[in-house]
MIFILUM-454251 format. One record per residue (C-alpha): residue in one letter; x, y, z negated. Coordinates in steps of 0.2 Angstrom, whole numbers, padded with zeros to 4 digits, always signed. Each point is the difference from the previous one (the first is absolute). Example, Ala and Ser with C-alpha at 12.3 -4.5 7.8 and 13.67 -1.06 7.14 Angstrom:
2
a+0062-0022-0039
s+0006+0017+0003
//
This chain:
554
x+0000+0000+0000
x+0007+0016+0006
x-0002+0015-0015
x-0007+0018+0008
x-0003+0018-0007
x-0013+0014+0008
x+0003+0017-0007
x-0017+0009+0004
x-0016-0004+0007
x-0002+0011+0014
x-0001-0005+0020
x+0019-0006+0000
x-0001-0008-0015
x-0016-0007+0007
x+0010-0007+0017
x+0014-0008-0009
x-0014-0009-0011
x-0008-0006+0016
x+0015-0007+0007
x+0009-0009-0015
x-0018-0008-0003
x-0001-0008+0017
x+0014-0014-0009
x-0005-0011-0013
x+0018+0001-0009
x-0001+0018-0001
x-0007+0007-0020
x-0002+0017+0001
x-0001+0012-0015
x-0007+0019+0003
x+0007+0012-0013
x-0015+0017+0001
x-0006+0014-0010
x-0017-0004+0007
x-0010+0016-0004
x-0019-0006+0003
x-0016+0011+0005
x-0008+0004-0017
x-0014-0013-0006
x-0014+0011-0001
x+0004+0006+0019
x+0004-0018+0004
x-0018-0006-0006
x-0008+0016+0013
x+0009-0007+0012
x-0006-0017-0003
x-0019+0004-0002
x+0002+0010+0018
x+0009-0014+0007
x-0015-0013-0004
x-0014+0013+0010
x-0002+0007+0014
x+0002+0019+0005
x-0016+0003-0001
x-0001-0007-0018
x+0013+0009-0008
x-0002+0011-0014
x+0005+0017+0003
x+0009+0001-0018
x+0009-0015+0004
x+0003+0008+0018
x+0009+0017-0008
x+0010-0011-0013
x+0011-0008+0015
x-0001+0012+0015
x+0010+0013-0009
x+0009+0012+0014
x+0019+0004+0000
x+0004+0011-0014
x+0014+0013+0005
x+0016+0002-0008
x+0008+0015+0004
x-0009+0015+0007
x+0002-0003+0021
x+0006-0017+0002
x-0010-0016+0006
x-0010-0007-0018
x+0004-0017-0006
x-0014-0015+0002
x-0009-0008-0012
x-0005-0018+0001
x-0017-0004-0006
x-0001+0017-0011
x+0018-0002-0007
x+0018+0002+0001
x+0007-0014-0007
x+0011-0003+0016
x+0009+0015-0007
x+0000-0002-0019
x+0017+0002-0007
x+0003-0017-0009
x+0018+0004-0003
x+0006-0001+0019
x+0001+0019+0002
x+0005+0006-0017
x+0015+0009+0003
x-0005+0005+0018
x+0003+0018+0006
x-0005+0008+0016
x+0003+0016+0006
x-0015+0012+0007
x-0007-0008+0010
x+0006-0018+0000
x-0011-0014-0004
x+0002-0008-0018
x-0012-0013+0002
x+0011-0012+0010
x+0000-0015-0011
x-0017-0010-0002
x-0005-0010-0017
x-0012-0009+0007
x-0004-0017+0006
x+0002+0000+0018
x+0008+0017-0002
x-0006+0015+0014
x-0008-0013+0012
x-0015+0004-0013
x+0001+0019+0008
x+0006-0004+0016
x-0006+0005+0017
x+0001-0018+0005
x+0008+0006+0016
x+0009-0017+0007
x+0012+0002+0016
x+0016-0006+0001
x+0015+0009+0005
x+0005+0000+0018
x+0011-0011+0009
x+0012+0015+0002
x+0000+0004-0018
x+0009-0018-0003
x+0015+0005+0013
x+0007+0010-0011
x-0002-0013-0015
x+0010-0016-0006
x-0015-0009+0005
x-0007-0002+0016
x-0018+0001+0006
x+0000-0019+0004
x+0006-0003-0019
x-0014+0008-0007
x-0014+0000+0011
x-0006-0018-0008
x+0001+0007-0016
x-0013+0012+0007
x-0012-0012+0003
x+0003-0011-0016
x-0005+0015-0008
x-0015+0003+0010
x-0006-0016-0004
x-0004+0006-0019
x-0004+0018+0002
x-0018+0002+0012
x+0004+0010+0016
x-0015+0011+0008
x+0007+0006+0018
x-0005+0003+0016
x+0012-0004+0015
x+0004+0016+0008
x+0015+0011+0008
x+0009+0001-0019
x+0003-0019+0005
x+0010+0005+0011
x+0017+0003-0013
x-0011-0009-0015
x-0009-0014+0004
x-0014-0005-0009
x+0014-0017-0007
x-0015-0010-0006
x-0019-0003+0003
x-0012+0018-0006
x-0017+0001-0001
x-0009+0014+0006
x+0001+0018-0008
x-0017+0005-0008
x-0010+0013+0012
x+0010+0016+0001
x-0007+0016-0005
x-0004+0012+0013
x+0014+0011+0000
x+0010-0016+0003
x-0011-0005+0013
x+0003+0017+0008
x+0019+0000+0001
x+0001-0018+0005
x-0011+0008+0015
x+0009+0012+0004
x+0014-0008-0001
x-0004-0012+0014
x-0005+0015+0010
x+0018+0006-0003
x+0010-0015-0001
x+0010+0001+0013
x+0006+0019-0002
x+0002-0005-0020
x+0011-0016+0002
x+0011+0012+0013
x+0004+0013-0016
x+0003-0016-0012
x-0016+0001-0008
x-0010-0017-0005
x-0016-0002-0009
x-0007-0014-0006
x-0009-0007-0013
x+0005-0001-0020
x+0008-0019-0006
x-0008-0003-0016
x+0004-0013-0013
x-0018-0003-0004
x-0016-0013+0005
x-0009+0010+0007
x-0014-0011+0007
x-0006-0001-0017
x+0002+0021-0001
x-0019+0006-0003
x+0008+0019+0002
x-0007+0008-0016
x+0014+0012+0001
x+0012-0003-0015
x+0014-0006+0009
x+0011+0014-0006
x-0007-0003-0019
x+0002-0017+0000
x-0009-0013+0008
x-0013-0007-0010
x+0000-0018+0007
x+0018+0001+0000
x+0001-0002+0021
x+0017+0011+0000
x+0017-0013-0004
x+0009+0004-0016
x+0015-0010-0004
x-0011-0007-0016
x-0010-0010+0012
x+0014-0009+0005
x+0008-0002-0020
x-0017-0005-0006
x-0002-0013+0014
x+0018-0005-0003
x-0001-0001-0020
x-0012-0016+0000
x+0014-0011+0008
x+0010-0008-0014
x+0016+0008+0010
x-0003+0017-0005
x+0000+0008-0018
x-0001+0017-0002
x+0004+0011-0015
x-0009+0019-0003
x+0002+0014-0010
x+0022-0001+0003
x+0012+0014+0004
x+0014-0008+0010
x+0014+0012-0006
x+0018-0012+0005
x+0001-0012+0013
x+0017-0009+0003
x+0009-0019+0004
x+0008-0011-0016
x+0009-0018+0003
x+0015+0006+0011
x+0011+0003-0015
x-0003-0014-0007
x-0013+0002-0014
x-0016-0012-0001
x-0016+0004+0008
x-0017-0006-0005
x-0001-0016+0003
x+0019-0002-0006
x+0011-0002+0014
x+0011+0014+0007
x-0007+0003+0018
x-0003+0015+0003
x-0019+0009-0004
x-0007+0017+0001
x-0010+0009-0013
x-0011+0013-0004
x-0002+0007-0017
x-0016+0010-0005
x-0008+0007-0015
x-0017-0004-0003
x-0011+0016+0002
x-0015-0007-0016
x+0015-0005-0013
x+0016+0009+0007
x+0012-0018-0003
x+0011-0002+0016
x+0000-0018+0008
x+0011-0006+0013
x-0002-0009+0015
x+0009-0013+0008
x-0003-0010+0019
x+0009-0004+0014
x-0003+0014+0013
x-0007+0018-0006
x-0010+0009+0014
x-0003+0019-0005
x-0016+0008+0006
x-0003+0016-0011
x-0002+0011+0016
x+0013+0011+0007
x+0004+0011-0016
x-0005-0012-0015
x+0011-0011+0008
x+0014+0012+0004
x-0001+0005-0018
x+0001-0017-0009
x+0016-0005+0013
x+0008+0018-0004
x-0002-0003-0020
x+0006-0019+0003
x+0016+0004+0010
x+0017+0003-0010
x+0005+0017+0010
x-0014+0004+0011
x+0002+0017+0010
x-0009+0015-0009
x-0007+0004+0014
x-0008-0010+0014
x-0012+0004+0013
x-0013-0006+0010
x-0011+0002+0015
x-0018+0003+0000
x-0013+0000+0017
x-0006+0018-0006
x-0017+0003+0001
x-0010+0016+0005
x-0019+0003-0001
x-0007+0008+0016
x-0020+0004-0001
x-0008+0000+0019
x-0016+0010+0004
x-0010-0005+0014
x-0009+0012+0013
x-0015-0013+0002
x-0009-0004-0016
x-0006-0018-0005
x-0016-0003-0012
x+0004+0008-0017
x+0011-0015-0009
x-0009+0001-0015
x-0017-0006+0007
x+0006-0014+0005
x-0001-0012-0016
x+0002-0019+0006
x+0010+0004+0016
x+0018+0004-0003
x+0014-0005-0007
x+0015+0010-0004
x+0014-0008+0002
x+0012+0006+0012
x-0009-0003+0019
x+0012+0005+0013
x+0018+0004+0001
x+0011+0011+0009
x+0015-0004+0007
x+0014+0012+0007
x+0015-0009+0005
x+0017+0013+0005
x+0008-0014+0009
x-0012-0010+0007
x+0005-0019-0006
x-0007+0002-0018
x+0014+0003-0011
x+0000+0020-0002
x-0019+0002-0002
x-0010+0009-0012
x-0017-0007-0004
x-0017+0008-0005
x-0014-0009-0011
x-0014+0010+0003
x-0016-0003-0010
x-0019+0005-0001
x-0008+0009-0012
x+0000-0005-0018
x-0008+0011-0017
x+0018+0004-0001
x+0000+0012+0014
x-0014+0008-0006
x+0007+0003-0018
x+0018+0006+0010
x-0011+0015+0008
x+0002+0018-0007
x-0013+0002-0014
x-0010+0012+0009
x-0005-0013+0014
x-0008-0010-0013
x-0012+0012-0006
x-0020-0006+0004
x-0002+0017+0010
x+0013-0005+0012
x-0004-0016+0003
x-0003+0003+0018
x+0017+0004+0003
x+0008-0013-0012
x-0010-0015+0012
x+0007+0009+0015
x+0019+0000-0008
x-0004-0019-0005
x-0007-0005+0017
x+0019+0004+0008
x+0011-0002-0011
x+0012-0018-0002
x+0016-0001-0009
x+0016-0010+0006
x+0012-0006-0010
x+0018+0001+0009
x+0016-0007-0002
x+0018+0004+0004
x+0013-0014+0002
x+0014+0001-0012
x+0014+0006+0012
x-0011+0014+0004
x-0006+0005-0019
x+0010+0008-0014
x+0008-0014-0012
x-0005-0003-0017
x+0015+0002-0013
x+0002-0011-0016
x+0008+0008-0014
x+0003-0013-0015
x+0007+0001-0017
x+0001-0014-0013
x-0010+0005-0017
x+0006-0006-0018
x-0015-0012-0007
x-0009+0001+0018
x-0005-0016+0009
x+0001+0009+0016
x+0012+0013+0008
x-0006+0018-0001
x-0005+0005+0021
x+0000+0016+0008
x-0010-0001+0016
x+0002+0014+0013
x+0001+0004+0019
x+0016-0001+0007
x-0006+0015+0010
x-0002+0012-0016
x-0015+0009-0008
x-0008+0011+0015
x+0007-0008+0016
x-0003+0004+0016
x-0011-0013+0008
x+0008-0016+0011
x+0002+0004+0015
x-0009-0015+0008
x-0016+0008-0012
x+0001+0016+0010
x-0001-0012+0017
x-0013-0010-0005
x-0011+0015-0004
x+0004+0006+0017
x-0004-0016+0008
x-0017+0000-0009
x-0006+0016+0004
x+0008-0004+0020
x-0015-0014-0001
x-0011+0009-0012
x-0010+0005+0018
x-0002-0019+0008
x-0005-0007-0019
x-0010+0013-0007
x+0011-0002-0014
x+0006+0018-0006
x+0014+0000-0014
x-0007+0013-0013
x+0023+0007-0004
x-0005+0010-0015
x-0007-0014-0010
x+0014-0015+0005
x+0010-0003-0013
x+0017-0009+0000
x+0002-0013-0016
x+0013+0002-0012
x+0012-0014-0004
x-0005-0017-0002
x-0019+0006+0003
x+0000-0010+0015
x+0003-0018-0013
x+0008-0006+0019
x+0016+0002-0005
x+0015-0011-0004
x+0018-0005+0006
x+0011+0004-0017
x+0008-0016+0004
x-0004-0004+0017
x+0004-0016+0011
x+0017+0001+0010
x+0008-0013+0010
x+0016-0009-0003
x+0014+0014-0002
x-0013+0016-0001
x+0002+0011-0013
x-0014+0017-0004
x+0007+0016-0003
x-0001+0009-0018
x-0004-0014-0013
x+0008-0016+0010
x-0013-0012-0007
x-0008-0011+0013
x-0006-0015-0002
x+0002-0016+0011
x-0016-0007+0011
x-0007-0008-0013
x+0001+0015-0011
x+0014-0004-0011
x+0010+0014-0008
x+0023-0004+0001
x-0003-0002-0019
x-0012-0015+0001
x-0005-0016+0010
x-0014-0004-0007
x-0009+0015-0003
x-0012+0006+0016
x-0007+0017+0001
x-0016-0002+0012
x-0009+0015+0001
x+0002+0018+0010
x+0016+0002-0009
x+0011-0010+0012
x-0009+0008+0014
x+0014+0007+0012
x-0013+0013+0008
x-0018+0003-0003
x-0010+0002+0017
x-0016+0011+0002
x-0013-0012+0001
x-0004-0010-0015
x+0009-0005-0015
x-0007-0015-0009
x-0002-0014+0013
x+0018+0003+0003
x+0005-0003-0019
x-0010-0016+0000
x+0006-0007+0016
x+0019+0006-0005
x-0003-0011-0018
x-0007-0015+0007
x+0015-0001+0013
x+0011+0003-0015
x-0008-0014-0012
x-0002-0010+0015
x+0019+0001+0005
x+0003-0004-0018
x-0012-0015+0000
x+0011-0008+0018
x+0018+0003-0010
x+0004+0015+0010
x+0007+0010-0013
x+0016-0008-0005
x+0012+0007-0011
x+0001+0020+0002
x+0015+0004+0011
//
């Protein structure tokens, strides 16, 4: 029997599980913090689960459909999940924490199945071109893809994004799109050809959800209440009845490392050599240690850059890492659609189409667009006055064009997010400093400035008019696609500034059997999405693992 450790219990964390389970010989043990949804929101959401829409009661329905409660004056509110912020709760993975204005300090998740609880479910994988300029090629990874694809739901539609990302796996259909959606896909056909020649594709949204069983009531951005959106937990919960599988809550994984080489016993009393974990237990505070055969590290980008920076014996004080930044660009539409509020039991809001605009026309150097309907949210983001009673005339014509899209910039394109660190006295973690490489008040990317350039070039053919004095570009980390503090590199590669890169199986110089498998071993972060990448990069790992592999780190 071959011993395993999972830190976290996110979408990597989630991949690697999925993979080790396939063998029989494999035990796995998942060391979490496991933050929950509170019981008396968890019981809502279990009496609306059992009825139908039409059944609900509306106190029930105001306890979980809470909308995203703004941080800091101007930039884009954080979600809540059925009515709470428990994917955010500070369970002792952000103490310690700094940001500068502006960056994002909510970068670590407590809970069990970490941000795939808030996420936008966006599932595309990176392009072939992406993986050129990888240690791992497209062929190597591509499997892995679709291994993934076989646990988390897809809901596509085969259009011209295929093109640079297929589809990788069998969707079932979108849900019907709203009309505005309807109405650029339309005009998009009319335009195709003109479109495609400026590097512009639009297609439809590819959603980790099952969507034949969506019955549209609307709360996708809430929370699903019948729980049709994938969240990592799924796959833990579905996992945790095998007798392989045993996983541990309520632990702050603060020192991971490898024993055995020196000569002193492990667990089961030889001398091989075995990672470990050690972490304090958040209800009595007592510090247990952990001890298997293979450590995989899924704590997302910064919870596993810290553990790794407070575990090393003379990690750089600084480190950086690259980040897909993203912006917010609201549209207004000359032609209205039917007031989006008036249509109860028709939509659903999750993002519908997407826009791609590719500067180099094989996928690689793109910047993508999620663009989405109307949601409460939009409403509640309006200037006060517009949500006055006497105004409601001109408030419905406001909501009846208005979308918002959800960009991304690829790393290489996006300001980097630096990592100062310090080493605390009587702390469990390193202190962290996180900023923007760029500075406070930067000017804005240059590939920003051409994308908005490109969008209002097309504004005319979509009828998609970028409204410039309300985008926003997010500070650091805001994006949460971000990642590459010890990034893959090839036989003989070595990274500018820290010099800490991992092997392909995400091994660090220091340690063979210790595997860090989530965005933080990414060596670039494309524009499109984040997390089906993470997944399929961790089952490869685990896999490769599984097959022998990763022999002794060279």
């Amino acid at each position: 029997m071959t011993t395993n450790l999972i830190i976290g219990s996110g979408p990597g964390a989630a991949a690697v599980a999925m993979a080790l389970t396939q063998q029989p010989r494999q035990q796995v043990t998942v060391l979490d913090l496991g933050g929950r949804l509170e019981p008396e929101h968890r019981s809502t959401l279990d009496r609306l689960a059992g009825e139908s829409p039409d059944r609900w009661d509306a106190a029930d329905l105001n306890r979980i459909s809470a909308q995203p409660v703004a941080q800091v004056k101007g930039e884009l509110p954080q979600k809540r999940s059925y009515g709470s912020d428990y994917p955010f709760r500070d369970l002792g993975q952000l103490a310690g924490l700094a940001v500068t204005p502006g960056a994002n300090g909510s970068v670590v998740s407590s809970a069990y199945g970490g941000f795939s609880n808030v996420w936008g479910a966006q599932v595309m994988p990176f392009s072939r071109s992406t993986f050129d300029h990888w240690p791992i090629a497209w062929e190597e990874i591509e499997p892995h893809y679709k291994s993934v694809l076989q646990e988390v739901p897809l809901a596509a539609e085969p259009d011209d994004l295929a093109d640079l990302f297929p589809l990788l796996g069998p969707a079932q259909s979108l849900p019907p799109p709203a009309p505005r959606t309807i109405e650029v896909l339309r005009r998009y056909e009319r335009h195709r050809s003109a479109l495609r020649a400026q590097g512009i594709t639009v297609g439809r949204a590819r959603l980790a959800f099952r969507a034949h069983e969506c019955v549209r009531c609307g709360l996708c951005m809430t929370g699903c209440p019948y729980s049709l959106i994938y969240s990592a937990a799924q796959t833990f919960d579905t996992l945790r009845r095998k007798d392989q599988l045993t996983y541990h809550p309520g632990l702050l994984v603060f020192e991971i490392g490898q024993t055995g080489a020196d000569g002193s016993t492990g667990v089961d009393g030889s001398d091989r050599v075995q990672a470990f974990a050690r972490a304090r237990d958040l209800t009595t505070g007592r510090v247990h240690e952990f001890r298997a055969d293979r450590l995989f590290i899924a704590g997302g980008g910064l919870g596993t850059t810290r553990l790794v920076l407070g575990s090393l014996p003379s990690p750089p004080p600084i480190i950086e890492m690259g980040e897909s930044v993203q912006f917010v660009m609201p549209f207004l539409s000359r032609r209205p659609v039917q007031d989006p509020r008036y249509r109860t039991g028709q939509d659903w809001t999750l993002n519908q189409f997407n826009l791609l605009l590719d500067f180099g026309a094989d996928g690689y150097d793109t910047s993508q667009v999620h663009v989405y309907p109307y949601n409460p949210a939009f409403l509640e983001a309006l200037p006060a006055v517009l949500r006055r009673r006497a105004l409601d005339p001109v408030t419905s014509q406001v909501l009846r064009r208005i979308s918002v899209g959800l960009g991304y910039l690829p790393s290489w394109a996006s300001p980097r997010v630096r990592v100062t660190h310090r080493r605390v006295p009587g702390a469990d973690l390193p202190a962290l400093t996180l900023d923007s490489a760029a500075g406070p008040g930067g000017e804005p990317p240059e590939r920003y400035r051409a994308v908005v350039r490109r969008l209002l070039r097309i504004a005319p053919k979509l009828d998609l008019w970028p409204v410039l004095p309300a985008a926003q570009l997010s500070g650091a980390a805001k994006s949460y696609h971000f990642g590459g503090s010890f990034p893959h590199a090839g036989p003989g590669e070595a990274r500018a500034g820290s010099g800490l890169t991992t092997d392909r199986w995400g091994r660090l110089p220091a340690w063979d059997r210790v595997h860090l498998v989530d965005g933080s071993v990414f060596p670039s972060v494309a524009s499109t999405t984040f997390t089906l990448t993470v997944m399929a990069n961790a089952h490869r790992i685990a896999s490769e693992v599984l097959t022998g592999s990763a022999g002794p780190n060279g």
